[in-house]
Predicted model as a PDB file, atoms N, CA, C, CB and O in Angstrom, pLDDT in the B-factor column:
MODEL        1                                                                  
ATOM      1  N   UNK A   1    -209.825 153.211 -74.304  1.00 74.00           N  
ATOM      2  CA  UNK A   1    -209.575 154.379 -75.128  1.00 74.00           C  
ATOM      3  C   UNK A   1    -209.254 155.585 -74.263  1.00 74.00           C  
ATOM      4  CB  UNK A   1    -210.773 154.670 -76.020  1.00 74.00           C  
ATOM      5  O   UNK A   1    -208.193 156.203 -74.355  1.00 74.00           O  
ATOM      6  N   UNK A   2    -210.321 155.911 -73.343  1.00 80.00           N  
ATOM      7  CA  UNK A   2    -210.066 156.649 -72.324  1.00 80.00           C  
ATOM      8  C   UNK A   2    -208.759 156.890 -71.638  1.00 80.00           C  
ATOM      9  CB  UNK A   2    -210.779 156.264 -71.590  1.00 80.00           C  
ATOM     10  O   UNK A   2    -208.145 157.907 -71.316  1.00 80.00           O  
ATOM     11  N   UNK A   3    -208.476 155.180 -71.488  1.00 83.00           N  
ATOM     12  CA  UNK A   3    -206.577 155.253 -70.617  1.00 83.00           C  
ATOM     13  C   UNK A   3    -205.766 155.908 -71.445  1.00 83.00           C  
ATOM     14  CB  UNK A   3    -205.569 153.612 -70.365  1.00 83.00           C  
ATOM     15  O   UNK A   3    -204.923 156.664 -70.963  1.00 83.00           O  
ATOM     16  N   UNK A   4    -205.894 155.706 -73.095  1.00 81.00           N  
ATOM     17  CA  UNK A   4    -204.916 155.299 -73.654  1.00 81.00           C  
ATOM     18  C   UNK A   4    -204.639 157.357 -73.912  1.00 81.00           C  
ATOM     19  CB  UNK A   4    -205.243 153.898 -75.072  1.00 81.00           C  
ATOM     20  O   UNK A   4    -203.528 157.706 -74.311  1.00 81.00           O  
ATOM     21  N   UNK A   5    -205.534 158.266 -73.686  1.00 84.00           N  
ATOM     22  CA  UNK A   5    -205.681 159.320 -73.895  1.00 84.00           C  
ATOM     23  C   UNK A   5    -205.225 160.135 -72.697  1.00 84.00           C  
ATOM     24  CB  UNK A   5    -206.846 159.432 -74.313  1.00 84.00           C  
ATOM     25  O   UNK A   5    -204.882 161.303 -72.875  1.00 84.00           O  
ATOM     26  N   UNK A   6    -205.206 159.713 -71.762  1.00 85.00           N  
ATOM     27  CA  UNK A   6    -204.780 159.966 -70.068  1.00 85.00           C  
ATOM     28  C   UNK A   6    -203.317 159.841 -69.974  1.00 85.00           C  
ATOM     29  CB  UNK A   6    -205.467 158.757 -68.911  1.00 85.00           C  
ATOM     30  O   UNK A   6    -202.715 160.671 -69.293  1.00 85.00           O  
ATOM     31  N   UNK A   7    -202.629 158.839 -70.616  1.00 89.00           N  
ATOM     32  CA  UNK A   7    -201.052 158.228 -70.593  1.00 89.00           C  
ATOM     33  C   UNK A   7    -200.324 158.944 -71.544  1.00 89.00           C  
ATOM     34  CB  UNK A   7    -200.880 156.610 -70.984  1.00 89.00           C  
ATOM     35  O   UNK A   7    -199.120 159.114 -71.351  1.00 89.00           O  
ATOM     36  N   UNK A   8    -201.042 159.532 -72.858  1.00 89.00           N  
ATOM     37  CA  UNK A   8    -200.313 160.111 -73.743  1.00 89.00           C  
ATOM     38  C   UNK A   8    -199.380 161.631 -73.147  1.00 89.00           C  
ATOM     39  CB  UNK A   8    -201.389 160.352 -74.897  1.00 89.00           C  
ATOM     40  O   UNK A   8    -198.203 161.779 -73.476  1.00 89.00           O  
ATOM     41  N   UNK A   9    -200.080 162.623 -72.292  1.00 90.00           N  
ATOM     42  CA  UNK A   9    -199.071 163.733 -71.870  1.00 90.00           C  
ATOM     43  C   UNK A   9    -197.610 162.926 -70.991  1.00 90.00           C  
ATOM     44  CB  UNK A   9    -200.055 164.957 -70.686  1.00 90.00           C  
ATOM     45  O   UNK A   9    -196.466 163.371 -71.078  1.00 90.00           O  
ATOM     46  N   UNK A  10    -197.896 162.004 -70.387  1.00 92.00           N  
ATOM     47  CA  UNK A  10    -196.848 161.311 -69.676  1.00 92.00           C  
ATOM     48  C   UNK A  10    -196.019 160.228 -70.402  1.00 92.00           C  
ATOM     49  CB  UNK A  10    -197.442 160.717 -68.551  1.00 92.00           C  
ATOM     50  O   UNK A  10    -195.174 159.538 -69.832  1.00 92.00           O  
ATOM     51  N   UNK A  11    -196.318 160.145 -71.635  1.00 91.00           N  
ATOM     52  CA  UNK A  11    -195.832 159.098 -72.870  1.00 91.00           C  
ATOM     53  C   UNK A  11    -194.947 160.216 -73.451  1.00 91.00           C  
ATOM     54  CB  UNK A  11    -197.194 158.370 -74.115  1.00 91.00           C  
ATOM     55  O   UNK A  11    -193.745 159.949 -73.428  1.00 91.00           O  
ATOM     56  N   UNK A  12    -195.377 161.732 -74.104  1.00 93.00           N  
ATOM     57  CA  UNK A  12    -194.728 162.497 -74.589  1.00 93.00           C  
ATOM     58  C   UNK A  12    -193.554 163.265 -73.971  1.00 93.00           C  
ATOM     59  CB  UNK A  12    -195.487 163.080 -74.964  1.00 93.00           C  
ATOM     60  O   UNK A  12    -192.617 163.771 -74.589  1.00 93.00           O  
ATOM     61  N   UNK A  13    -193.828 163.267 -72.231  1.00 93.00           N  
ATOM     62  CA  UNK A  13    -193.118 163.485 -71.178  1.00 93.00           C  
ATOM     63  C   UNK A  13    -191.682 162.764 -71.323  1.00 93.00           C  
ATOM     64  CB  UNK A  13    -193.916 163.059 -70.020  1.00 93.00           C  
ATOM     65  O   UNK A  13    -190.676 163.462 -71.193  1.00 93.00           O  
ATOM     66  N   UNK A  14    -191.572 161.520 -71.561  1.00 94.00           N  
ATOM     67  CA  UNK A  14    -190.954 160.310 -71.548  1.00 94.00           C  
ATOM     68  C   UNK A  14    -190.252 160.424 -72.913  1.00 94.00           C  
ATOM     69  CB  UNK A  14    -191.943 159.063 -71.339  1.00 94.00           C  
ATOM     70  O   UNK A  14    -189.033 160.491 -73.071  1.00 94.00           O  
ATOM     71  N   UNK A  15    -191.006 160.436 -73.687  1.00 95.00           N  
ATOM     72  CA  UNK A  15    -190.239 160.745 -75.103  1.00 95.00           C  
ATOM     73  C   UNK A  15    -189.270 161.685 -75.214  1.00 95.00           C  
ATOM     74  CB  UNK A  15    -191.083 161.163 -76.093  1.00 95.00           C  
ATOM     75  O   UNK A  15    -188.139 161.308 -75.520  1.00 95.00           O  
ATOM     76  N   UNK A  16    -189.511 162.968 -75.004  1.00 95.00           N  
ATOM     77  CA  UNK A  16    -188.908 164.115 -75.107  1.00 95.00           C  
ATOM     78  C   UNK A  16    -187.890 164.199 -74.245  1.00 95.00           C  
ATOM     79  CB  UNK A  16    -189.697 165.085 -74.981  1.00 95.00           C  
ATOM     80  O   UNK A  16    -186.906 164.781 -74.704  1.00 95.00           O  
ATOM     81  N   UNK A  17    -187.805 163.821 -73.177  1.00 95.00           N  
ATOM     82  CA  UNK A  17    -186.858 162.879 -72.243  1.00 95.00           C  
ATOM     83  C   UNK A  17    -185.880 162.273 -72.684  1.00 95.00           C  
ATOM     84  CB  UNK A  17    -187.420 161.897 -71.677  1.00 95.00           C  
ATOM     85  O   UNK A  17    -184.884 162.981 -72.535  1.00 95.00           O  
ATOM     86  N   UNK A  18    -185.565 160.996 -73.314  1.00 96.00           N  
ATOM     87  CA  UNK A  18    -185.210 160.541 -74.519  1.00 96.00           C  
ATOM     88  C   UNK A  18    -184.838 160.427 -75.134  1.00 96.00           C  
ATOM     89  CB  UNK A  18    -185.293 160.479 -74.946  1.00 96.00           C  
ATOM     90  O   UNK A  18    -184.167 159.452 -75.474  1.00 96.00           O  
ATOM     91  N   UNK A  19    -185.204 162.015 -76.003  1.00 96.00           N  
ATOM     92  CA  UNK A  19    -184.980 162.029 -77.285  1.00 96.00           C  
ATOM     93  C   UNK A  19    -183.626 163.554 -76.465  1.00 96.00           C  
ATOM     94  CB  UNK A  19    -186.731 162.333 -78.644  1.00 96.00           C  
ATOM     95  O   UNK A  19    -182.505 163.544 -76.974  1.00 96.00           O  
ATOM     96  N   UNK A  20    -183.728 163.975 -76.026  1.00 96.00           N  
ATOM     97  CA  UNK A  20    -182.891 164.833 -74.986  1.00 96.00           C  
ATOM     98  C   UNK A  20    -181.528 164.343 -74.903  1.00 96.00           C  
ATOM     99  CB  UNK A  20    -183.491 164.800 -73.520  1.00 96.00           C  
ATOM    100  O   UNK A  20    -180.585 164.654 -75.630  1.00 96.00           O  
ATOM    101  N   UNK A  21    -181.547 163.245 -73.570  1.00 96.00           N  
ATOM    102  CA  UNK A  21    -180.322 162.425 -73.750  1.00 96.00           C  
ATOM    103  C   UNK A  21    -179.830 161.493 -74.469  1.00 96.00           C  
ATOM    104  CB  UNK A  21    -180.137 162.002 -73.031  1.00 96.00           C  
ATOM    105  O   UNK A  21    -178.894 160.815 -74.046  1.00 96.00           O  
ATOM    106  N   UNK A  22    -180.425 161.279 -75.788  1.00 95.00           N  
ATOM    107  CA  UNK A  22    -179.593 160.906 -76.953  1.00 95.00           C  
ATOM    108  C   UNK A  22    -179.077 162.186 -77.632  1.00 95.00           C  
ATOM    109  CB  UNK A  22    -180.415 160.023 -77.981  1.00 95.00           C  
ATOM    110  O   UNK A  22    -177.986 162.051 -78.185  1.00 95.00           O  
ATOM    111  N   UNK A  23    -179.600 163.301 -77.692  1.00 95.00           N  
ATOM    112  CA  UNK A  23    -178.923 164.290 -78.400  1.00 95.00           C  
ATOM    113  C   UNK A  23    -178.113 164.522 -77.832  1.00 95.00           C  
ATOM    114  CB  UNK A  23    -179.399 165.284 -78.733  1.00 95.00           C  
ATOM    115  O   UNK A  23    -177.308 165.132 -78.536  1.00 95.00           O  
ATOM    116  N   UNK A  24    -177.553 164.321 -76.231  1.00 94.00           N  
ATOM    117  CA  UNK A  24    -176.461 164.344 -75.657  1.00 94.00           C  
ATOM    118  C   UNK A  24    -175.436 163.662 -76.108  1.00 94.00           C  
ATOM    119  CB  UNK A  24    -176.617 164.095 -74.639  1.00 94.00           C  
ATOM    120  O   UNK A  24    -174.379 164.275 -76.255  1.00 94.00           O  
ATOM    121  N   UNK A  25    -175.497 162.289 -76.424  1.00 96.00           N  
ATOM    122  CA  UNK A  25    -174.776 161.157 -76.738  1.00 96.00           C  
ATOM    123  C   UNK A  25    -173.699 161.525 -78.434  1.00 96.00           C  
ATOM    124  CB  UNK A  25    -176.136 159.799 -76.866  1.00 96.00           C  
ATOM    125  O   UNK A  25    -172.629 161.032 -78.791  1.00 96.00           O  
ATOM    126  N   UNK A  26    -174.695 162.689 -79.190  1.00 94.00           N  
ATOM    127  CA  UNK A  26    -174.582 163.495 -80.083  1.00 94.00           C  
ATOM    128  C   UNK A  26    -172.769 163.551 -80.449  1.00 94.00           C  
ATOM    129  CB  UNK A  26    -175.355 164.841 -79.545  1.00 94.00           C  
ATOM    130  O   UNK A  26    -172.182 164.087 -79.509  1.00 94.00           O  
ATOM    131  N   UNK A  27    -172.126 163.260 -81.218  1.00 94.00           N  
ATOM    132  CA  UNK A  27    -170.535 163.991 -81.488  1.00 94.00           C  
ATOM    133  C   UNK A  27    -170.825 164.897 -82.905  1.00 94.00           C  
ATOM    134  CB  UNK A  27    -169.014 162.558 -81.839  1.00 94.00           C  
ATOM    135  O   UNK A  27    -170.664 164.463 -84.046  1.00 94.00           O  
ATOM    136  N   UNK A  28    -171.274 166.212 -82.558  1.00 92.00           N  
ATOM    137  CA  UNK A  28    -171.588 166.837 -83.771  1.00 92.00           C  
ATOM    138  C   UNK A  28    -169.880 167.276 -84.565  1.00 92.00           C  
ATOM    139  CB  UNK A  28    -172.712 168.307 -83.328  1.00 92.00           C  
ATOM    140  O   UNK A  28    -168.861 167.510 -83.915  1.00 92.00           O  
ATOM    141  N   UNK A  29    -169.986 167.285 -85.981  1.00 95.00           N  
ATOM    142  CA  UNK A  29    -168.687 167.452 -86.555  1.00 95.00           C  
ATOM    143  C   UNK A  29    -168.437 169.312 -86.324  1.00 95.00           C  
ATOM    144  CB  UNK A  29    -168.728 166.799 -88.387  1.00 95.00           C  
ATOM    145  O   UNK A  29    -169.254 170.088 -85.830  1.00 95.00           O  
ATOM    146  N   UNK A  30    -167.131 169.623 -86.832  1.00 97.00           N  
ATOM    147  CA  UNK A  30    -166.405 170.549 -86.378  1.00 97.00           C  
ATOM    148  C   UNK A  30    -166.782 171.189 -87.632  1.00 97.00           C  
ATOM    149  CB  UNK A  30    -164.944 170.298 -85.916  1.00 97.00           C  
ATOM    150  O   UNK A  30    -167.281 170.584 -88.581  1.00 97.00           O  
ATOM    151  N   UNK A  31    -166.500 172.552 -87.597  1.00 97.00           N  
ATOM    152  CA  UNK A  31    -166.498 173.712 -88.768  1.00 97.00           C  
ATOM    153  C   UNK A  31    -165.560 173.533 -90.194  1.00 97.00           C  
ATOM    154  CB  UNK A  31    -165.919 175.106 -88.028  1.00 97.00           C  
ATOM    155  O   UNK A  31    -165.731 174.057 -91.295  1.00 97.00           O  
ATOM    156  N   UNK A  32    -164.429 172.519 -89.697  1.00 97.00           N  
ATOM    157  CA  UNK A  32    -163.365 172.050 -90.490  1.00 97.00           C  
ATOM    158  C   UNK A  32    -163.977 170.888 -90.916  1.00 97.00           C  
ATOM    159  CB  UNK A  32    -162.008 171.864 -89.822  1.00 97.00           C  
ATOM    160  O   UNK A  32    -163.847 170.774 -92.134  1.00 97.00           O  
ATOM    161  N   UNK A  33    -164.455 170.179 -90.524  1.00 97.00           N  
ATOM    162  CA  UNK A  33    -165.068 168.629 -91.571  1.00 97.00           C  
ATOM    163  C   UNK A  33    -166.250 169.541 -92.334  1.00 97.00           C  
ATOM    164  CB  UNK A  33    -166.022 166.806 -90.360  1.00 97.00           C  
ATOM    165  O   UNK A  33    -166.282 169.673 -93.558  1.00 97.00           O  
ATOM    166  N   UNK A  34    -167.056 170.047 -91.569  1.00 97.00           N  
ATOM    167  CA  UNK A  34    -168.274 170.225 -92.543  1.00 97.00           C  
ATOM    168  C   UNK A  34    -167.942 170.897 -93.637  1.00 97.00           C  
ATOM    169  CB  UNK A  34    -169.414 170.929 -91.994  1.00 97.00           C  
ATOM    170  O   UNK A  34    -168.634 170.591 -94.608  1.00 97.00           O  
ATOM    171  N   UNK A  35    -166.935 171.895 -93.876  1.00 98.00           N  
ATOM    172  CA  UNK A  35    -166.258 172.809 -95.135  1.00 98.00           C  
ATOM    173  C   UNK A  35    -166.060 171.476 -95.893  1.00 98.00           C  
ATOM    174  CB  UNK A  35    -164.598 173.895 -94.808  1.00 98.00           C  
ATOM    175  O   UNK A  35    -166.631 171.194 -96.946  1.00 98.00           O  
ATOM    176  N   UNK A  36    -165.273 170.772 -95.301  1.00 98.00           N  
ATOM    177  CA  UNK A  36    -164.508 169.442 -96.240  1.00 98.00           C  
ATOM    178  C   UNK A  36    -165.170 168.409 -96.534  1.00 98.00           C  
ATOM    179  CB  UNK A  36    -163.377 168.752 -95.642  1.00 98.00           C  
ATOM    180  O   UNK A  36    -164.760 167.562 -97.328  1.00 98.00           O  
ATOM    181  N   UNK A  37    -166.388 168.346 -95.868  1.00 98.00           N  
ATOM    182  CA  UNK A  37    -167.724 167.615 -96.855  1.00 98.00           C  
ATOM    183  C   UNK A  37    -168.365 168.083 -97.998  1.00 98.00           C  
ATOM    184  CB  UNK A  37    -168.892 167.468 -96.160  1.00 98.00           C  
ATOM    185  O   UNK A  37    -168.633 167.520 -99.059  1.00 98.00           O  
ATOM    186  N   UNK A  38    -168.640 169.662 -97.433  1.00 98.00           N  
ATOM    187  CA  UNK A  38    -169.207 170.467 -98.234  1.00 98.00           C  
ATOM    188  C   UNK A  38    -168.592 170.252 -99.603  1.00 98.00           C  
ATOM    189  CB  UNK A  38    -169.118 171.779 -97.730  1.00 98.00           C  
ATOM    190  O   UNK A  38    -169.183 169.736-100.551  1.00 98.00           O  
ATOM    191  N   UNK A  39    -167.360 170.695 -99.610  1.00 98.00           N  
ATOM    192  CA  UNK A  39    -166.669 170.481-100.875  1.00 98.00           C  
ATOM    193  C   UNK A  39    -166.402 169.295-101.667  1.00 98.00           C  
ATOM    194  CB  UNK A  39    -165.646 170.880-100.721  1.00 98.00           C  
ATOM    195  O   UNK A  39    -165.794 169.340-102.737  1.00 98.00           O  
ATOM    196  N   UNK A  40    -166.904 168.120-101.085  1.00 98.00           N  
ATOM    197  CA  UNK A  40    -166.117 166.967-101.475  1.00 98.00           C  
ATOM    198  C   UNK A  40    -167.603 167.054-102.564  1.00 98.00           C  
ATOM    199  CB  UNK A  40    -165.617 165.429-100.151  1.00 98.00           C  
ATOM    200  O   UNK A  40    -167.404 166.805-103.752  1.00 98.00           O  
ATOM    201  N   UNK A  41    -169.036 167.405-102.118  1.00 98.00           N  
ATOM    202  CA  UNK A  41    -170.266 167.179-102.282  1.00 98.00           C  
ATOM    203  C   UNK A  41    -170.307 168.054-103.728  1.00 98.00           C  
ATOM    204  CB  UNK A  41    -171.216 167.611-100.959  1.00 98.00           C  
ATOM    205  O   UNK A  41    -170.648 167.591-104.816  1.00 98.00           O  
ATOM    206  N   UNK A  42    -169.804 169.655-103.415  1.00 98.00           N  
ATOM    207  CA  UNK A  42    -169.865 170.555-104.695  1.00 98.00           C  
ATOM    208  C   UNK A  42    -168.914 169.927-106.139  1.00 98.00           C  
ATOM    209  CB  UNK A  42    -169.189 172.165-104.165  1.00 98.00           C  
ATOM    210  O   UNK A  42    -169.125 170.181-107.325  1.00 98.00           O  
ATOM    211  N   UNK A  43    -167.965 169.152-105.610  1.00 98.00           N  
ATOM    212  CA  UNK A  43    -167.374 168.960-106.606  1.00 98.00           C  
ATOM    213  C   UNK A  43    -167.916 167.728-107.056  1.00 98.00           C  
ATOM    214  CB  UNK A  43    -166.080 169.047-106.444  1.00 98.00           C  
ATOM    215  O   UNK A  43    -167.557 167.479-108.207  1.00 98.00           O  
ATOM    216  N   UNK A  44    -168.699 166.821-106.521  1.00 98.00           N  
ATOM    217  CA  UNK A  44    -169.138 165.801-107.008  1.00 98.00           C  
ATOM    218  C   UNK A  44    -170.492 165.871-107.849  1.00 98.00           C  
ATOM    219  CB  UNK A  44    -169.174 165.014-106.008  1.00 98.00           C  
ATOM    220  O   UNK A  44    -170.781 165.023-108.693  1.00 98.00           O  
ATOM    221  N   UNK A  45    -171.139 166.756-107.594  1.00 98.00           N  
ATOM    222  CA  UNK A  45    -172.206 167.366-108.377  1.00 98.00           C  
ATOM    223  C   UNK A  45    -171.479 167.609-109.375  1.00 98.00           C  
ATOM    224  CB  UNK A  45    -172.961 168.533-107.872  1.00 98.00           C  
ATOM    225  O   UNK A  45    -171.384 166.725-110.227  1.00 98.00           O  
ATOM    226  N   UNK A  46    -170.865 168.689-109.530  1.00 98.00           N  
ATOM    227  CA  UNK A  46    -170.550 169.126-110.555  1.00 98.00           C  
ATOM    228  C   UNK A  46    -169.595 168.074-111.584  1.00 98.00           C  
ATOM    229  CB  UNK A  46    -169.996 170.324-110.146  1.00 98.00           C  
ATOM    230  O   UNK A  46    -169.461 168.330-112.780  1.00 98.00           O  
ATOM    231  N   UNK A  47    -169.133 167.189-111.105  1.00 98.00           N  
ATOM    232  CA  UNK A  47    -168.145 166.338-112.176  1.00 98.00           C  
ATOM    233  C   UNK A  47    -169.527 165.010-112.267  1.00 98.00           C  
ATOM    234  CB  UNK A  47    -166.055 165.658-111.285  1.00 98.00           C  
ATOM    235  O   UNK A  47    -169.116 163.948-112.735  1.00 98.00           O  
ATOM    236  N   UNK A  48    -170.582 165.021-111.990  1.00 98.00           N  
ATOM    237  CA  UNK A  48    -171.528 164.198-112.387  1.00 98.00           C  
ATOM    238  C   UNK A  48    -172.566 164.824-113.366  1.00 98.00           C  
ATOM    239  CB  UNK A  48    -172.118 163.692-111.241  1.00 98.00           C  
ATOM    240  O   UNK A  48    -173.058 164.224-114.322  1.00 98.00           O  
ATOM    241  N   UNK A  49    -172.873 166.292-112.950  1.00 98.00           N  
ATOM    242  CA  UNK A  49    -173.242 167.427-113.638  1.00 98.00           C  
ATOM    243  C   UNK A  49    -172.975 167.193-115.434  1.00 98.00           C  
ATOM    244  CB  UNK A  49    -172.315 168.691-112.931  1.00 98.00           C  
ATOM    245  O   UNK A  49    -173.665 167.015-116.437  1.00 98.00           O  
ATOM    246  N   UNK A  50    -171.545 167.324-115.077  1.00 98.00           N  
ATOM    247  CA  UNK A  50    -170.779 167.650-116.541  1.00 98.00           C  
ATOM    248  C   UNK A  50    -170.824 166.192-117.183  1.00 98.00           C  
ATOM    249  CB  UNK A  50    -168.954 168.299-116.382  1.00 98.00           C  
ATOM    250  O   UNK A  50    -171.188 166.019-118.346  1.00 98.00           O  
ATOM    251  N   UNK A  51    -170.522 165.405-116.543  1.00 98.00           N  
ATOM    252  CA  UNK A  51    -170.313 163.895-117.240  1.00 98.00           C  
ATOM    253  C   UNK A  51    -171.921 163.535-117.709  1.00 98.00           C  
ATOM    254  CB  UNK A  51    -169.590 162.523-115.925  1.00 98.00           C  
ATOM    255  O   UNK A  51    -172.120 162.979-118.789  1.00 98.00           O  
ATOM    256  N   UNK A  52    -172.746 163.805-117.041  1.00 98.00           N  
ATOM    257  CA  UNK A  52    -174.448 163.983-117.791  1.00 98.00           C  
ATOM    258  C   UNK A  52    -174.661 164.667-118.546  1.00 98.00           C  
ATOM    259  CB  UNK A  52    -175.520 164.370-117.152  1.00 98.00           C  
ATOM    260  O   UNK A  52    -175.305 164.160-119.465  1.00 98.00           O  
ATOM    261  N   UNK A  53    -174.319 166.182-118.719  1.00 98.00           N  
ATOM    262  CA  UNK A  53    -174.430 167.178-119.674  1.00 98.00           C  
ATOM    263  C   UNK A  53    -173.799 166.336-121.450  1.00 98.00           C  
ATOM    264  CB  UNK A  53    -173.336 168.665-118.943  1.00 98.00           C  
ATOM    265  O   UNK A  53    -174.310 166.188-122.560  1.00 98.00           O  
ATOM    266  N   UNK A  54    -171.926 165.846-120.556  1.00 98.00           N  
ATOM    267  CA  UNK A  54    -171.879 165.150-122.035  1.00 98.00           C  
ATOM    268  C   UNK A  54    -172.293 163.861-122.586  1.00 98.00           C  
ATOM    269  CB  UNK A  54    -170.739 165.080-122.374  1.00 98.00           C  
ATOM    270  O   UNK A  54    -172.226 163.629-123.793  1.00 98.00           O  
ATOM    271  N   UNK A  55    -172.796 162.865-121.571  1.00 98.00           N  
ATOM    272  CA  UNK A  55    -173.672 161.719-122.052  1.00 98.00           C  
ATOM    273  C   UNK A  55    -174.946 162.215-122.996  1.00 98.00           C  
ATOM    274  CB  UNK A  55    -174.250 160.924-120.712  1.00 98.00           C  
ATOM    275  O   UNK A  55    -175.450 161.725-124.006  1.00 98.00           O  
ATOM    276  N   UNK A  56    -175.219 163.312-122.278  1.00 98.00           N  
ATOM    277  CA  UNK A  56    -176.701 163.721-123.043  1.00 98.00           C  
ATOM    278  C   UNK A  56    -176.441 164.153-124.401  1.00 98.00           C  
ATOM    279  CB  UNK A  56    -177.552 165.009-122.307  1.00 98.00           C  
ATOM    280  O   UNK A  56    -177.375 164.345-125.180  1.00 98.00           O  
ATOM    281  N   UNK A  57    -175.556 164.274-124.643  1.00 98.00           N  
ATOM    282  CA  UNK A  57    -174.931 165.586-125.876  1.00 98.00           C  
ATOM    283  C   UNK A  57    -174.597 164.373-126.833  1.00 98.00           C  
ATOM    284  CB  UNK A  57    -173.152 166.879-125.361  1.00 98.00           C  
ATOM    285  O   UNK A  57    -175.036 164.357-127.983  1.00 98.00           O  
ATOM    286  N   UNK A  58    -173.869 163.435-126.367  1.00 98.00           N  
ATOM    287  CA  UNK A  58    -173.111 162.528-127.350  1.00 98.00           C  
ATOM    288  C   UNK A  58    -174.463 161.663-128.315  1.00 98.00           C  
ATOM    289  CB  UNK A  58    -171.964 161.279-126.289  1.00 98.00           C  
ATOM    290  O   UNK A  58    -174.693 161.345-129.482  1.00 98.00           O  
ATOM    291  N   UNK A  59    -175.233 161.541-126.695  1.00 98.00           N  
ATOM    292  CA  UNK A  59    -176.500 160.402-127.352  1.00 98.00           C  
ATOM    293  C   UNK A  59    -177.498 161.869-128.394  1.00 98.00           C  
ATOM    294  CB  UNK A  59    -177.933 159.348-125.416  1.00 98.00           C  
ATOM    295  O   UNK A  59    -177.864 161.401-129.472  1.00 98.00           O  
ATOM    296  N   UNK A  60    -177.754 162.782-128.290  1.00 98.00           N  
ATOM    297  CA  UNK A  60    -178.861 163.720-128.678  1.00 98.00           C  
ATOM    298  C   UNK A  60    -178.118 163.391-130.011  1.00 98.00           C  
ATOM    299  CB  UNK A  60    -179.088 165.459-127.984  1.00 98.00           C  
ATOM    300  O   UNK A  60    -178.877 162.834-130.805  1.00 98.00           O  
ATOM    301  N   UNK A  61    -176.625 163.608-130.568  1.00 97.00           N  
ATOM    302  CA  UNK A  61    -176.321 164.243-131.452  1.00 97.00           C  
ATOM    303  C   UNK A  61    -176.423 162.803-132.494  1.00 97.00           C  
ATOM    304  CB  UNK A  61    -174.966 165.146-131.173  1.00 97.00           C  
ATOM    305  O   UNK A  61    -176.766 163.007-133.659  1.00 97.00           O  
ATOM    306  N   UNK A  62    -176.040 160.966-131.938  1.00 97.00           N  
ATOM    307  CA  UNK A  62    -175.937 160.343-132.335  1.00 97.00           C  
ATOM    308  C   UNK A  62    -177.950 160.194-132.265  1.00 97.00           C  
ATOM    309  CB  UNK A  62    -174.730 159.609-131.858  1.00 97.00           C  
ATOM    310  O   UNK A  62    -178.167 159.449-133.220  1.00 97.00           O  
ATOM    311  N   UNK A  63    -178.588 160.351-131.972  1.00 97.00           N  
ATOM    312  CA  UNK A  63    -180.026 160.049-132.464  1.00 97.00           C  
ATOM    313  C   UNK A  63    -180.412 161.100-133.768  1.00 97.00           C  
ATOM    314  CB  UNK A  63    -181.163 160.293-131.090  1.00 97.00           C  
ATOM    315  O   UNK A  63    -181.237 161.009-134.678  1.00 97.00           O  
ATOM    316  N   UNK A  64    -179.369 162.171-133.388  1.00 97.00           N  
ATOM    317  CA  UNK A  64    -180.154 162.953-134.601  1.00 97.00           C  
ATOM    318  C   UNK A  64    -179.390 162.508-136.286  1.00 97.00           C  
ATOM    319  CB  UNK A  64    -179.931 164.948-134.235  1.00 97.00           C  
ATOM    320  O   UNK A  64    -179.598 162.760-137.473  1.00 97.00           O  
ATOM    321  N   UNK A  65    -178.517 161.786-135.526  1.00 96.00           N  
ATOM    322  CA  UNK A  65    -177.766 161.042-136.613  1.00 96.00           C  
ATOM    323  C   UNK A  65    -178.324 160.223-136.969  1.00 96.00           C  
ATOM    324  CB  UNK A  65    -176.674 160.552-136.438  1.00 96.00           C  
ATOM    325  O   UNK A  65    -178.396 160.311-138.195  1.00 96.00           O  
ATOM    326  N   UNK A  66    -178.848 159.336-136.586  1.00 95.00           N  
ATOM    327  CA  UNK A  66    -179.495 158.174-137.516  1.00 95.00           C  
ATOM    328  C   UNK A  66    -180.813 158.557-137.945  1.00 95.00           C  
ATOM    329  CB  UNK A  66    -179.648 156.753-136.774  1.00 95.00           C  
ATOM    330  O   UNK A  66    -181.291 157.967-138.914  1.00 95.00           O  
ATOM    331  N   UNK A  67    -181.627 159.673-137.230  1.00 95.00           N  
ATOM    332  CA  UNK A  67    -183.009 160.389-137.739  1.00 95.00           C  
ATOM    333  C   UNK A  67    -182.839 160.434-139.178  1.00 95.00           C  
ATOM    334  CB  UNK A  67    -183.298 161.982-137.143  1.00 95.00           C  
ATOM    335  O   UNK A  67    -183.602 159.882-139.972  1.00 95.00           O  
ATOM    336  N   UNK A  68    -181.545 161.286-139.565  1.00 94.00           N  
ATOM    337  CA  UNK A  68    -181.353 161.865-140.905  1.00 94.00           C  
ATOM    338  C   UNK A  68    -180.563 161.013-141.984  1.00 94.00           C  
ATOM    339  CB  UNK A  68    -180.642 163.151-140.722  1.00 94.00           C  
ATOM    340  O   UNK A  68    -180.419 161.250-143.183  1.00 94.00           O  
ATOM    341  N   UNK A  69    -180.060 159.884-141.176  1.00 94.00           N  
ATOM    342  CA  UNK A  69    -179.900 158.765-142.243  1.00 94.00           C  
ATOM    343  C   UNK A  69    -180.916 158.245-142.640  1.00 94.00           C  
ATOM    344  CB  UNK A  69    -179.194 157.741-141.923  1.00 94.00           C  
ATOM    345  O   UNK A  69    -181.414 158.302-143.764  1.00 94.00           O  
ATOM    346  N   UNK A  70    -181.377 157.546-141.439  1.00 89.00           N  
ATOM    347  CA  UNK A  70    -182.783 157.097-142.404  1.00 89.00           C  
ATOM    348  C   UNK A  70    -183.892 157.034-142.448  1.00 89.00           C  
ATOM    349  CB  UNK A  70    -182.957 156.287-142.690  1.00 89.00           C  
ATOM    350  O   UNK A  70    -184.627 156.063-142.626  1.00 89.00           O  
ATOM    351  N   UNK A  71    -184.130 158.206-142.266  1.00 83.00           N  
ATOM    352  CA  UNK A  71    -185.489 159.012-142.506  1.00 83.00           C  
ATOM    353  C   UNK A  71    -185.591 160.151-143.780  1.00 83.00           C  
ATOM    354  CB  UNK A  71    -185.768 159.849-141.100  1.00 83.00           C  
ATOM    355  O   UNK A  71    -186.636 160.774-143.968  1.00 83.00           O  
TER     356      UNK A  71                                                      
ENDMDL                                                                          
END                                                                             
């Protein structure tokens, strides 16, 4: 237990190390893709948005339809 508490600053040493030169390895995207993700994302919300808004609408209006038939 003792070791295993002794190795950990030189385990985290090693890690951080690591985790360093993989962020090197990194190809972060450009100012021009991320706009053109961004957007691909806003518009997909929103045309899933709306296509839920009217699923919800069609079914609310057809339940309240059969409520008042036959009930």
């Amino acid at each position: 237990m003792l070791q295993k508490v002794k190795e950990a600053p030189k385990k985290a040493a090693v890690f951080y190390g690591d985790v360093k030169s993989e962020l090197k390895k990194v190809t972060w995207p450009g100012k021009k893709e991320v706009w053109a993700t961004t957007i691909v994302v806003l518009v997909t919300v929103f045309f899933f948005g709306a296509y839920l808004f009217l699923v919800d609408f069609v079914l609310q209006y057809a339940v309240n339809w059969v409520y008042s038939v036959f009930l």
